[in-house]
DRENBATI-571772 format. One record per residue (C-alpha): residue in one letter; x, y, z. Coordinates in pm, whole numbers, plus 50000, padded with zeros to 5 digits. Each point is the difference from the previous one (the first is absolute). Layout:
AXYZ...
REM end
This chain:
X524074771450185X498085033649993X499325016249678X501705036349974X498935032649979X500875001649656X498424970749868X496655007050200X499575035649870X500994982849680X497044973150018X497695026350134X500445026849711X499014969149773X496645000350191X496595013149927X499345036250133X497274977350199X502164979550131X502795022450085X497565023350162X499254968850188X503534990050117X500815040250074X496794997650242X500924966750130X503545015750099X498805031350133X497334978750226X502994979350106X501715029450150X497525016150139X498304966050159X496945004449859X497524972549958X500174982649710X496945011849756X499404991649644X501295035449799X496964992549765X497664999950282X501375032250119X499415014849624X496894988849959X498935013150377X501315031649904X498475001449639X496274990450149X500995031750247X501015020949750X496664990749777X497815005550300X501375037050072X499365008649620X496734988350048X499085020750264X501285028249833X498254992849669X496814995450237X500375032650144X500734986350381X503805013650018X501895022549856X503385003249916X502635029250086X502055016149759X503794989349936X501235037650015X498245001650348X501184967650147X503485001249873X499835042550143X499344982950356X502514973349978X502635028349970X498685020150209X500374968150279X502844986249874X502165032349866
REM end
């Protein structure tokens, strides 16, 4: 028999923040029909990414755009 909703959230609130951002990805991923990917791949992808942009900055080969002026064309798109 099929554990309910109540006793799942229950079990999953008991989890790590790891491992419920896990099972919230794993979810999602199974609506959506994504592939199946390791989250902490996907984190550390996106970390290494995120470290190789600041580098670039700090090296002088990119520069970043301010908040005020990024946010200022979002509303101007998007109202």
């Amino acid at each position: 028999m099929p554990a309910s909703y109540d006793t799942l959230v229950e079990g999953a609130l008991q989890l790590s923040p790891q491992d419920r951002a896990r099972l919230a990805q794993t979810l999602l991923r199974s609506l959506d029909g994504e592939s199946e990917e390791d989250p902490l791949e996907v984190e550390r992808a996106w970390r290494d990414e995120i470290e190789r942009r600041m580098a670039d900055v700090r090296a002088g080969n990119s520069t970043g755009i301010p908040a005020d002026e990024v946010f200022a064309k979002l509303r101007a798109k998007y109202g």
